[in-house]
N, CA, C and O atoms as a DFTB+ gen file, in Angstrom:
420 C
 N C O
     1  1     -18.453     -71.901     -15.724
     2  2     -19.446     -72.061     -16.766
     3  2     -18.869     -71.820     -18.157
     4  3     -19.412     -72.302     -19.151
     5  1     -17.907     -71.168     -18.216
     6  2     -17.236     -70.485     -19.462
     7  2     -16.769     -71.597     -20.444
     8  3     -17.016     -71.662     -21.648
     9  1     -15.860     -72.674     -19.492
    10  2     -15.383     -73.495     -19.959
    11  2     -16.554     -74.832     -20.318
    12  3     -16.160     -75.917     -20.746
    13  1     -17.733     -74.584     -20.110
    14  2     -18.531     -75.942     -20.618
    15  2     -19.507     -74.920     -21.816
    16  3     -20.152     -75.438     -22.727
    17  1     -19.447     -73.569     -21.600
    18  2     -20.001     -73.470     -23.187
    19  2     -20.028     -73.593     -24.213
    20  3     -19.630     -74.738     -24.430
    21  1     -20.215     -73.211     -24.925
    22  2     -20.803     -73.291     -26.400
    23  2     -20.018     -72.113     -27.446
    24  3     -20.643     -71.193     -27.974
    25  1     -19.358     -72.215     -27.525
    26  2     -18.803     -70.965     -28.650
    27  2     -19.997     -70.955     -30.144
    28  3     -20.374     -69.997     -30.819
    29  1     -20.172     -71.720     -30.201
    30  2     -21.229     -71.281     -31.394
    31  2     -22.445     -70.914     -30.900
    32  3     -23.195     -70.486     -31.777
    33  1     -22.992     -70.936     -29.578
    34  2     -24.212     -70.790     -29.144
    35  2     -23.463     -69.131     -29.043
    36  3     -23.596     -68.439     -30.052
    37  1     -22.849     -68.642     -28.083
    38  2     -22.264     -67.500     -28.191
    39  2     -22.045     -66.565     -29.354
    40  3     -22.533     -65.438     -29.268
    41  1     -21.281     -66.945     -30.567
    42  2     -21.617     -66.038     -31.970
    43  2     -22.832     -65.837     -32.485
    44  3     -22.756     -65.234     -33.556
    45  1     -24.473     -66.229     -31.993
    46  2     -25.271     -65.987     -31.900
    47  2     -25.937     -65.145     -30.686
    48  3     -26.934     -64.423     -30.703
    49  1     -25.263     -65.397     -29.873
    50  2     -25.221     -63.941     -28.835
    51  2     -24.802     -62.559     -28.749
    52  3     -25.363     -61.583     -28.249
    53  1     -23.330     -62.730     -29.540
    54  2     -22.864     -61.705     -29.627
    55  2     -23.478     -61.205     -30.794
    56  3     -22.840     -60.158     -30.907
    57  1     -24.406     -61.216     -31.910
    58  2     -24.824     -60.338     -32.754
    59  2     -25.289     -59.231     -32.014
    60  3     -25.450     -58.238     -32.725
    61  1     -25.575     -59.062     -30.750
    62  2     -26.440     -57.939     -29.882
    63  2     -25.027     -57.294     -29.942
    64  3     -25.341     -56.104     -29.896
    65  1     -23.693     -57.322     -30.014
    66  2     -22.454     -57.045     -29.512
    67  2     -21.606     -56.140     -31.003
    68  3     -20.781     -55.227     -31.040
    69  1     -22.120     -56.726     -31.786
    70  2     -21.116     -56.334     -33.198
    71  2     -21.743     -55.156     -33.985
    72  3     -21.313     -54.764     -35.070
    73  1     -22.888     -54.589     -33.273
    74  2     -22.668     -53.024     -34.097
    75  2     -21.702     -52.152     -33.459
    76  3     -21.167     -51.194     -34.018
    77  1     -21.511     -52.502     -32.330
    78  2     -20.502     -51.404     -31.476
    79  2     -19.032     -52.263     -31.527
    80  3     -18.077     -51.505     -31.696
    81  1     -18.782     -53.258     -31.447
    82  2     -17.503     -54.036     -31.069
    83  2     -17.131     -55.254     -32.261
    84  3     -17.761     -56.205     -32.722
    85  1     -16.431     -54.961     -32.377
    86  2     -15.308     -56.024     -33.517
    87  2     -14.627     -56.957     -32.779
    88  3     -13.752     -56.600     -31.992
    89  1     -14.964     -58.283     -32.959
    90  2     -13.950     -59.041     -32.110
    91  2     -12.774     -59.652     -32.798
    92  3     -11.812     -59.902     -32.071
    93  1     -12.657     -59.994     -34.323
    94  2     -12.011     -60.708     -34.825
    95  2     -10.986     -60.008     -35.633
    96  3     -10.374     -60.630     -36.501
    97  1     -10.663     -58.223     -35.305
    98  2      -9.351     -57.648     -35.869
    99  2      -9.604     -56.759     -34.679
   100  3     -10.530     -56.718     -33.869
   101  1      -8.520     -56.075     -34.820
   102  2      -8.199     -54.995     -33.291
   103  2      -9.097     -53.531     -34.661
   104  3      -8.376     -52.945     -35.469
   105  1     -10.191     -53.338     -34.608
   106  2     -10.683     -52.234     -35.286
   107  2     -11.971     -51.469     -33.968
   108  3     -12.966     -52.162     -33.756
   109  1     -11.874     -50.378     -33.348
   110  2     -12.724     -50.174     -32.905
   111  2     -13.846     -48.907     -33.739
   112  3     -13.721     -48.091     -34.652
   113  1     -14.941     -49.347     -32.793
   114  2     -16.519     -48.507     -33.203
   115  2     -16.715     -48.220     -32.160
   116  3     -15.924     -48.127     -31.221
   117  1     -18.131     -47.991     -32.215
   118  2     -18.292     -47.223     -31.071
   119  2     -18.076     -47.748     -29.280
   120  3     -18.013     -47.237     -28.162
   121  1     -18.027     -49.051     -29.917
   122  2     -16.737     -49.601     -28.353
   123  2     -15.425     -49.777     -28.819
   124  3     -15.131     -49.527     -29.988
   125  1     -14.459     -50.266     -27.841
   126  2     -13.293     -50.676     -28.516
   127  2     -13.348     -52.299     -28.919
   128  3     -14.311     -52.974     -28.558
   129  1     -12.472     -52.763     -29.536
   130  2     -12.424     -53.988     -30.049
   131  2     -12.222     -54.998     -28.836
   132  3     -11.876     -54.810     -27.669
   133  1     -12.559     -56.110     -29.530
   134  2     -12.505     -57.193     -28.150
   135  2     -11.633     -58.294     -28.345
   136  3     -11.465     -59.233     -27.567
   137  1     -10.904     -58.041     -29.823
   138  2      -9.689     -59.040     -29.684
   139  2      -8.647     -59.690     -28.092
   140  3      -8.136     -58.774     -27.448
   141  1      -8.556     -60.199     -27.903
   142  2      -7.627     -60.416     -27.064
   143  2      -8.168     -60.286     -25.315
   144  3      -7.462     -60.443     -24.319
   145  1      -9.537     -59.974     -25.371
   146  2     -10.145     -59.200     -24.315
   147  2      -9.990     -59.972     -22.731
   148  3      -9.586     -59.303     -21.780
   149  1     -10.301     -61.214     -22.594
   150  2      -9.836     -61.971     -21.403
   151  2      -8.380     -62.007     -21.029
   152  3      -7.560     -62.647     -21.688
   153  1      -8.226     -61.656     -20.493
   154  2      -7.112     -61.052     -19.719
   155  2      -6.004     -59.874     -19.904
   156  3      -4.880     -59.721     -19.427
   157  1      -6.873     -59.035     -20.882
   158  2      -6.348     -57.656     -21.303
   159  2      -6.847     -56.629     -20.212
   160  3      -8.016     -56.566     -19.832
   161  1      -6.146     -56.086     -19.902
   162  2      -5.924     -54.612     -18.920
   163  2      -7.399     -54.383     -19.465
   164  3      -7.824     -54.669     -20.584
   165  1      -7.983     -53.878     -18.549
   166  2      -9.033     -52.656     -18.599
   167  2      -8.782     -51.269     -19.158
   168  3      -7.904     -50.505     -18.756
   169  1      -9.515     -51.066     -19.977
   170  2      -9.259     -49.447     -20.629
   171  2      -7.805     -49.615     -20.903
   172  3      -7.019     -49.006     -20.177
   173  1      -7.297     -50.463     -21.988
   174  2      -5.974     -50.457     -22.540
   175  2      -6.067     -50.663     -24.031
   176  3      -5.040     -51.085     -24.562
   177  1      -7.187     -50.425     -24.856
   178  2      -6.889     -50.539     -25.948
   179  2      -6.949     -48.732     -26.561
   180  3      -7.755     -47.850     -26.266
   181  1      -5.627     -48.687     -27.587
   182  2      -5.146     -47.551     -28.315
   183  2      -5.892     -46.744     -29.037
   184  3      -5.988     -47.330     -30.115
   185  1      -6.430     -45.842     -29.098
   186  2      -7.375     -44.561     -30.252
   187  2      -8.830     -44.848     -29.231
   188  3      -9.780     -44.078     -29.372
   189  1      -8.892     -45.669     -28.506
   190  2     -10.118     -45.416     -27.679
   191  2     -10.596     -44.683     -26.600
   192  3      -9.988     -44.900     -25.552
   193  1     -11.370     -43.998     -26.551
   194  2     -11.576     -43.250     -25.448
   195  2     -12.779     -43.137     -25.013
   196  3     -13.817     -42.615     -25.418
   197  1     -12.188     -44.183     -23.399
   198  2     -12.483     -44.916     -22.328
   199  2     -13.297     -43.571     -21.412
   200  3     -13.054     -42.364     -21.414
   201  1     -13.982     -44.101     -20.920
   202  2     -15.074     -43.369     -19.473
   203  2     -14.405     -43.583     -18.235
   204  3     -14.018     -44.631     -17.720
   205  1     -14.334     -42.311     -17.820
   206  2     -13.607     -42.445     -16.182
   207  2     -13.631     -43.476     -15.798
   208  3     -12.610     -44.088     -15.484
   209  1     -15.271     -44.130     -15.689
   210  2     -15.375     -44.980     -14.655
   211  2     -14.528     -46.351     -15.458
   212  3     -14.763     -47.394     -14.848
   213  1     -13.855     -46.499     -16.350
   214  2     -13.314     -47.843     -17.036
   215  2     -12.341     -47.473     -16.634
   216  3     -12.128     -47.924     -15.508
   217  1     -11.168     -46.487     -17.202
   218  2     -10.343     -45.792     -16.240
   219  2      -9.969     -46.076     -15.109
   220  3      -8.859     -46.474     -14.755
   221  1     -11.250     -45.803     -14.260
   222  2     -10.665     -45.911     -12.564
   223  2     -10.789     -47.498     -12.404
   224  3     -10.270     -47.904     -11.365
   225  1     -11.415     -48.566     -13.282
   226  2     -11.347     -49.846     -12.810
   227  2      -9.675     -50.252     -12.417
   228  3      -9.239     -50.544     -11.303
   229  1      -9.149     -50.190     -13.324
   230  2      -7.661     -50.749     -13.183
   231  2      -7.931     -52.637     -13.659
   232  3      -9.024     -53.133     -13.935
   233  1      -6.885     -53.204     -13.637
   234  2      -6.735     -54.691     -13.484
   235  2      -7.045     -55.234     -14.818
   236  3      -6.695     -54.603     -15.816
   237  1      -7.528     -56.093     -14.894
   238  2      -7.572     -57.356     -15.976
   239  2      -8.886     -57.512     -16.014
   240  3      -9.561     -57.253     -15.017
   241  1      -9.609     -58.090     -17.512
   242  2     -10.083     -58.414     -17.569
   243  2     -10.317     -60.314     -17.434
   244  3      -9.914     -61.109     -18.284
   245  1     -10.804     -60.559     -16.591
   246  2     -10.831     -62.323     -16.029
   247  2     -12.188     -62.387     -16.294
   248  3     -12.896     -61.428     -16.599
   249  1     -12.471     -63.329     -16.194
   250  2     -13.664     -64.386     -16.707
   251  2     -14.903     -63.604     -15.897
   252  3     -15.802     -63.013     -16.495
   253  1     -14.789     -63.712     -14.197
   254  2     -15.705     -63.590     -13.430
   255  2     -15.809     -61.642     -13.538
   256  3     -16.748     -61.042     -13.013
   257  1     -15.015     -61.130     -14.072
   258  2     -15.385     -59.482     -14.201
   259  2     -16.094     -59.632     -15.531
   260  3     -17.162     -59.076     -15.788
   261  1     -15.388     -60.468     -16.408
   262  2     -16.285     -60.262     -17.638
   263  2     -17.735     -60.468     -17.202
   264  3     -18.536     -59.548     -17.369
   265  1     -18.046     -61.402     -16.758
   266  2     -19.158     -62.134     -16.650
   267  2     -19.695     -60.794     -15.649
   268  3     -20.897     -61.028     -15.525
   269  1     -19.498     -59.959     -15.149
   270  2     -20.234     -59.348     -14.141
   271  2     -20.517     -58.268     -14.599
   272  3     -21.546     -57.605     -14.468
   273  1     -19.500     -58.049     -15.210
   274  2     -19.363     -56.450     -16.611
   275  2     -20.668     -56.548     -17.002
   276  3     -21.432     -55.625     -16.720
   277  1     -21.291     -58.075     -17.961
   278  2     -21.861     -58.145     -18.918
   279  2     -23.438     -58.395     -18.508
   280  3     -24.394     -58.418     -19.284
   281  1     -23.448     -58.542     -17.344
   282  2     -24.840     -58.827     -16.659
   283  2     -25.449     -57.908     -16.459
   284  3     -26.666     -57.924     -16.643
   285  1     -24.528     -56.357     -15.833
   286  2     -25.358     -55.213     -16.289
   287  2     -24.325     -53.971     -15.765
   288  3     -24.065     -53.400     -14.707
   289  1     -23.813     -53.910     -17.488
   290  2     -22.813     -52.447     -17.403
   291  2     -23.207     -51.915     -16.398
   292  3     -23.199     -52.544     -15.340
   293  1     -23.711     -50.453     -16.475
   294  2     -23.736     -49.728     -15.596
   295  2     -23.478     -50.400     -13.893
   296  3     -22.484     -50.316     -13.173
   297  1     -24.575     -50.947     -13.695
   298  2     -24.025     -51.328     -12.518
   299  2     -22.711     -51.720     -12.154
   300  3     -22.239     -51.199     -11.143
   301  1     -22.001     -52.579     -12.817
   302  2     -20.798     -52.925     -12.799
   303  2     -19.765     -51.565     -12.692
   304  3     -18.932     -51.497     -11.787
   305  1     -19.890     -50.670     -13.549
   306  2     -18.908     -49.694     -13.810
   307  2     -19.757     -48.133     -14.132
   308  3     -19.718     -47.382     -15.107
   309  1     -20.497     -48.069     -12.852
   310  2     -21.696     -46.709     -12.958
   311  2     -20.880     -45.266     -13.630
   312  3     -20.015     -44.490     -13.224
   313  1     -21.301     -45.344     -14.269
   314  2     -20.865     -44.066     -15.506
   315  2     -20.405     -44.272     -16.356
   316  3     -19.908     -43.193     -16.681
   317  1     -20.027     -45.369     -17.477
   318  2     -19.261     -45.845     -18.523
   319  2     -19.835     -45.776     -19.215
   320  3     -20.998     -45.649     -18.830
   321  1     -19.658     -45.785     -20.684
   322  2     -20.503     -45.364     -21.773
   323  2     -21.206     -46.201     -22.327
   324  3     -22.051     -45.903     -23.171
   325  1     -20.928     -47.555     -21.875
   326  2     -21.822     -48.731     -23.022
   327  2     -23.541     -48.535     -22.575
   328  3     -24.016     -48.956     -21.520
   329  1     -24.294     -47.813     -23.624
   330  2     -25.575     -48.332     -23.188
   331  2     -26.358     -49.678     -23.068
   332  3     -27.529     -49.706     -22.690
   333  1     -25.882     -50.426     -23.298
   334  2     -26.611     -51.600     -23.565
   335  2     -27.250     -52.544     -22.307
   336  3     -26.516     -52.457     -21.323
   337  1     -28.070     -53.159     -22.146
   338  2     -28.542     -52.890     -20.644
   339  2     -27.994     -54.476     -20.282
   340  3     -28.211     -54.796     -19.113
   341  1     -27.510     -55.213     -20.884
   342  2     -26.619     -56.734     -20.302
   343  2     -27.472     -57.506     -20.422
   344  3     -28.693     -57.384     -20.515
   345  1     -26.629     -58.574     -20.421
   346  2     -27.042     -60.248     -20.734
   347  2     -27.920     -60.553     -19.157
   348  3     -27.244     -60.367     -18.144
   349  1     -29.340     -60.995     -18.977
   350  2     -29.383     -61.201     -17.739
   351  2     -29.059     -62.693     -17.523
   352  3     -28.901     -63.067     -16.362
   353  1     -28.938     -63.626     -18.585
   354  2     -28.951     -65.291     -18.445
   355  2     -27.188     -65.815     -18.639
   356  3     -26.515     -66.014     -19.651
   357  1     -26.878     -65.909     -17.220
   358  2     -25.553     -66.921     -16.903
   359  2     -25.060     -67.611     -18.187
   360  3     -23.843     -67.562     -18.370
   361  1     -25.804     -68.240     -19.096
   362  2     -25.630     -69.348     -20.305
   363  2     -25.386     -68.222     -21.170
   364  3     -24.487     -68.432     -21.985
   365  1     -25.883     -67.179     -21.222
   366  2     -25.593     -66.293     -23.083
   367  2     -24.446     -65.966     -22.159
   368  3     -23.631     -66.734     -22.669
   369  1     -23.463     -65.110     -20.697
   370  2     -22.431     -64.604     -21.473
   371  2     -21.740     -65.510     -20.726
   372  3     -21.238     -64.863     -19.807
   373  1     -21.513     -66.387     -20.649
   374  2     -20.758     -67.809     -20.496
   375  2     -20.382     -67.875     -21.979
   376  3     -19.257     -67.778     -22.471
   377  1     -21.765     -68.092     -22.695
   378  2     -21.378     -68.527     -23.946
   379  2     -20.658     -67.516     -24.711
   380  3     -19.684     -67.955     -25.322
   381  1     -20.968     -65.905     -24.861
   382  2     -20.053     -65.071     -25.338
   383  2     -18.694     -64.757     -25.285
   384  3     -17.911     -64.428     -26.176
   385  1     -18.472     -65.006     -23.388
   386  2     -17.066     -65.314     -23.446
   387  2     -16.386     -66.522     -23.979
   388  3     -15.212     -66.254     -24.237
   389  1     -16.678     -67.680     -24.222
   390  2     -16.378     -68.848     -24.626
   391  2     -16.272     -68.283     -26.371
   392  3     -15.183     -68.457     -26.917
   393  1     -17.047     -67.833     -26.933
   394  2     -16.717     -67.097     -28.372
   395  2     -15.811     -65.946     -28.390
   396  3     -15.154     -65.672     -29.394
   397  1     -15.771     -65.455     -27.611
   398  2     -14.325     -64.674     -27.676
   399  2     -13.058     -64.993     -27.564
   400  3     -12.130     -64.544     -28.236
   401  1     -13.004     -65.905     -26.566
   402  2     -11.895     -66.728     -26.216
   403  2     -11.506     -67.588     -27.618
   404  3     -10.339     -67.706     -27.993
   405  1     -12.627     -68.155     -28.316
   406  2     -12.191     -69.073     -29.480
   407  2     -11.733     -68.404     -30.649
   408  3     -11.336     -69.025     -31.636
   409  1     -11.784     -66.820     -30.560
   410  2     -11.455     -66.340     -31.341
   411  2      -9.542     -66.155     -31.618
   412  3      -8.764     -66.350     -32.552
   413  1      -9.456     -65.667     -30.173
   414  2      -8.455     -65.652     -29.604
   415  2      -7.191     -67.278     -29.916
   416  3      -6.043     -67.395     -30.343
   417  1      -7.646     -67.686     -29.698
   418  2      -6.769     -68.877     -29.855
   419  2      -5.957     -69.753     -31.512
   420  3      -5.248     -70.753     -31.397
């Protein structure tokens, strides 16, 4: 799905995303930044400090973790700090990752 979205439908998604997270310089808030984020290590960005449970994930971030991350933190990674309760519609974080990715490139 990632690849038939919408990157501009997405930078209208992610406004729910940019009081806590910066995507377009490595600066973190109260998340860490999301430069580079599809296929960056889990809990690997520098001055941030990550929740056990991100920690104990290990691996990469790929499309289908993003996408599962974002449908509903907690569940995904029960004890991590993001409150935010997730995208429940397939199309917004299709489309968010598709705006991150375009950032990236």
């Amino acid at each position: 799905m990632v690849a038939a979205a919408d990157p501009e439908e997405g930078k209208k998604v992610y406004r729910q995303c940019q009081a806590c997270h910066v995507a377009d310089k490595e600066q973190n808030r109260v998340g860490p930044h999301l430069v580079d984020i599809v296929g960056r290590e889990v809990a690997s960005v520098d001055d941030f400090s990550y929740s056990d449970a991100l920690i104990g994930l290990g691996g990469e971030w790929t499309l289908d973790r993003l996408n599962e991350y974002l449908e509903k933190p907690r569940d995904f990674a029960p004890g991590n700090k993001m409150t935010f309760a997730g995208l429940r519609k397939e199309e917004q974080r299709a489309s968010v990752i598709a705006y991150l990715q375009s950032l990236d490139e």
